[in-house]
LUMFITOR-177225 format. One line per 8 residues: for each residue y, z, x of C-alpha. Coordinates in nm, 2 decimals. Example, Ala and Ser with C-alpha at 12.3 -4.5 7.8 and 13.67 -1.06 7.14 Angstrom:
# residues 2
-0.45,0.78,1.23 ~ -0.11,0.71,1.37
# end
This chain:
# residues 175
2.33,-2.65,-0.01 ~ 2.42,-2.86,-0.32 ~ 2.09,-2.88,-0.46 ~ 2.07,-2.43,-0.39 ~ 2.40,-2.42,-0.55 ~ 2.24,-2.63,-0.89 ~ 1.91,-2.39,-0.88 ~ 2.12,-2.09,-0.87
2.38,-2.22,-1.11 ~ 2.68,-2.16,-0.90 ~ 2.93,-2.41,-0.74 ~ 2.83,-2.53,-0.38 ~ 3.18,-2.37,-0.28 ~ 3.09,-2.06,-0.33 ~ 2.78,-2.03,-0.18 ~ 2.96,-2.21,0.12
3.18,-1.94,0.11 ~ 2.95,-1.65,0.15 ~ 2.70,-1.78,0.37 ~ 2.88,-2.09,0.58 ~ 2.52,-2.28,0.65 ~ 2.18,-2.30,0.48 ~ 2.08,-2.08,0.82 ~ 2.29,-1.80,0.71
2.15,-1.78,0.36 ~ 1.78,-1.82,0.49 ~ 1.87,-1.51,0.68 ~ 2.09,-1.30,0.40 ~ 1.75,-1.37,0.17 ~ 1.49,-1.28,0.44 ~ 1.75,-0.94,0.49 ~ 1.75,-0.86,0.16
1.37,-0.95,0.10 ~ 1.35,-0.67,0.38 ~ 1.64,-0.39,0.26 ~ 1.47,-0.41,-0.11 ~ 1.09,-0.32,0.04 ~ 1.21,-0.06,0.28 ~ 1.41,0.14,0.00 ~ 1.12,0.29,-0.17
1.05,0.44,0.17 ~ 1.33,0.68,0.16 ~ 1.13,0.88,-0.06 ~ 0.88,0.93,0.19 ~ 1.04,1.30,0.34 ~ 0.90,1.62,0.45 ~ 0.96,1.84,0.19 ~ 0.81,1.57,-0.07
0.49,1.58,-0.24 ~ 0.25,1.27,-0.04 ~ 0.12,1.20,-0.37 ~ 0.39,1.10,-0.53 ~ 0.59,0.95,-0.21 ~ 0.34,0.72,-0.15 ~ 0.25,0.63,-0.51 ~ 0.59,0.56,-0.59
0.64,0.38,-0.27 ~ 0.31,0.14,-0.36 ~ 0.43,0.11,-0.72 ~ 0.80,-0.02,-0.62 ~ 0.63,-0.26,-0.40 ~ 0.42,-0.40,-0.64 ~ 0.69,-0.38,-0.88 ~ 0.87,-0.67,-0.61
0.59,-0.89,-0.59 ~ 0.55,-0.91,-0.94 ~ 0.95,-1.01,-0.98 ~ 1.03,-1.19,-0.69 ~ 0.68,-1.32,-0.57 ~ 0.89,-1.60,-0.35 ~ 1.07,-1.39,-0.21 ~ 0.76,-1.25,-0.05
0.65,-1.58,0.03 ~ 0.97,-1.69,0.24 ~ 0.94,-1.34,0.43 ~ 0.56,-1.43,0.50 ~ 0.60,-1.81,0.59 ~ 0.85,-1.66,0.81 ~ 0.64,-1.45,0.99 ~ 0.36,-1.70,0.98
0.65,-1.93,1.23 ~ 0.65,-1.63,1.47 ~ 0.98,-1.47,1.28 ~ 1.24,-1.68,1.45 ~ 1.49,-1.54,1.25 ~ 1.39,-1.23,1.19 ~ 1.21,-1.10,1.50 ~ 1.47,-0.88,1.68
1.52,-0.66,1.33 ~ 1.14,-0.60,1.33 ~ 1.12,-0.47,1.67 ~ 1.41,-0.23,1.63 ~ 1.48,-0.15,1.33 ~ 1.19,-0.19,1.13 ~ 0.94,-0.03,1.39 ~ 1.23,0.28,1.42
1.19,0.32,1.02 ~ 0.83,0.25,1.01 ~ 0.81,0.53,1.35 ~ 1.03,0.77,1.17 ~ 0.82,0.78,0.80 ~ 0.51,0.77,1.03 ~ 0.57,1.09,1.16 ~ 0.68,1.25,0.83
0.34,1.10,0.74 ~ 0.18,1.33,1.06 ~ 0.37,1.59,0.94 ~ 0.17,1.63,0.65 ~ -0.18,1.59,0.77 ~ -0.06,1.80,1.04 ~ -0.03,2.05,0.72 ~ -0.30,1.99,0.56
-0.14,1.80,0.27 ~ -0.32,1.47,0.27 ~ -0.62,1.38,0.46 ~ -0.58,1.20,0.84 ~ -0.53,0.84,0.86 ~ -0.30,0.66,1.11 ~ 0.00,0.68,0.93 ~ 0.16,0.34,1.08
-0.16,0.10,0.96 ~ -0.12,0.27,0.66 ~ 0.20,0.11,0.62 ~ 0.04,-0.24,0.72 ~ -0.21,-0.16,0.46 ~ -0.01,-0.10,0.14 ~ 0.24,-0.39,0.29 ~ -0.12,-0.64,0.31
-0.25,-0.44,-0.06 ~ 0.09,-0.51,-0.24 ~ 0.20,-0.85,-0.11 ~ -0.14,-0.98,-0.14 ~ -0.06,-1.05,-0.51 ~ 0.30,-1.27,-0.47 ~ 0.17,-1.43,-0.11 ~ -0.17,-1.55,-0.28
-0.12,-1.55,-0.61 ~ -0.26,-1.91,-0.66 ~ -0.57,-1.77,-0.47 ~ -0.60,-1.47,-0.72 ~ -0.52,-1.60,-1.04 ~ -0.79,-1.89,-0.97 ~ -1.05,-1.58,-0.88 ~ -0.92,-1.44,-1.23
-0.89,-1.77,-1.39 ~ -0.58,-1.76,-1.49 ~ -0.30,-2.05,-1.47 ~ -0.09,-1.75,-1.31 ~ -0.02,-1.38,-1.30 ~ 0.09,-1.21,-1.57 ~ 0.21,-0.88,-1.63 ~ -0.13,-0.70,-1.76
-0.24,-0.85,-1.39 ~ 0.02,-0.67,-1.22 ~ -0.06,-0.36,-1.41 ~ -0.41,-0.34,-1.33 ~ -0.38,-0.45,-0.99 ~ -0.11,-0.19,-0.95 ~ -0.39,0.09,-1.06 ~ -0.62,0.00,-0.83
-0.43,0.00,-0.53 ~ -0.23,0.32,-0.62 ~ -0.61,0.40,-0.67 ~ -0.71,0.30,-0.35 ~ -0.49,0.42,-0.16 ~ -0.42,0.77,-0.25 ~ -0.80,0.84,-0.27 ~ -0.82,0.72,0.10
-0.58,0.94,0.21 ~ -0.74,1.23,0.04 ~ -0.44,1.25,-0.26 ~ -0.69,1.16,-0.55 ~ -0.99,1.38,-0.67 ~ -1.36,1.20,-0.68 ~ -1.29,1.17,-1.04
# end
């Protein structure tokens, strides 16, 4: 905790005060890690264009891996342990979000408003597209041959899987 409380510039007090144990913080970060990616969903309604839903969901989601690339890396090393921590919350209420935007998803292929795909893999997809670039950045900016990411990386990677994406769902022209 003392050497946390140095990184983060606060006294160890505090942060014993909030969060008690190291274990409670690990889970407040992985919890937050998971509130901040499932916001953009709440765009994601009936009445809402899918264009722009989804784009704006993909785009806020890339926005997070660009800023807090370790956060996505703690959520994913957790996972890679089996989610000890976090396991219950993605059996209940992640999979009850990730149902509920699913079927506003069916709703609009249903309507005719974006082309069929299964809308829950669709989420897996833009979670694998978007986190790709903070859980392997090293891996990437070798491929690119850069010492790191920067921002013009983000942008373009962020085009291309808005890209993507839409156009496999049927939400971007040939063009």
């Amino acid at each position: 905790m003392a050497a946390i409380a140095e990184a983060a510039r606060l006294p160890k007090a505090n942060l014993h005060y909030y969060f008690g144990s190291k274990q409670a913080l690990y889970r407040a970060v992985l919890a937050r890690t998971l509130e901040d990616w499932l916001v953009p969903t709440h765009g994601i309604t009936p009445k809402a264009d899918p264009r722009v839903a989804i784009e704006t969901y993909i785009r806020a989601k890339m926005a997070l891996s660009a800023q807090r690339p370790h956060a996505s890396r703690v959520f994913a090393n957790e996972l890679l342990h089996g989610a000890p921590v976090v396991k219950a919350l993605l059996g209940t209420e992640l999979r009850e979000l990730v149902q509920g935007k699913a079927a506003v998803i069916q709703g609009w292929i249903s309507a005719g408003r974006m082309a069929p795909v299964d809308p829950v893999h669709l989420f897996f997809t833009i979670w694998a597209a978007t986190q790709t670039y903070a859980d392997f950045g090293v891996q990437v900016s070798a491929v690119l041959g850069r010492a790191e990411l920067g921002a013009s990386d983000y942008a373009r990677a962020t085009e291309h899987v808005v890209s993507l994406i839409l156009r496999g769902c049927g939400l971007l022209g040939d063009s």
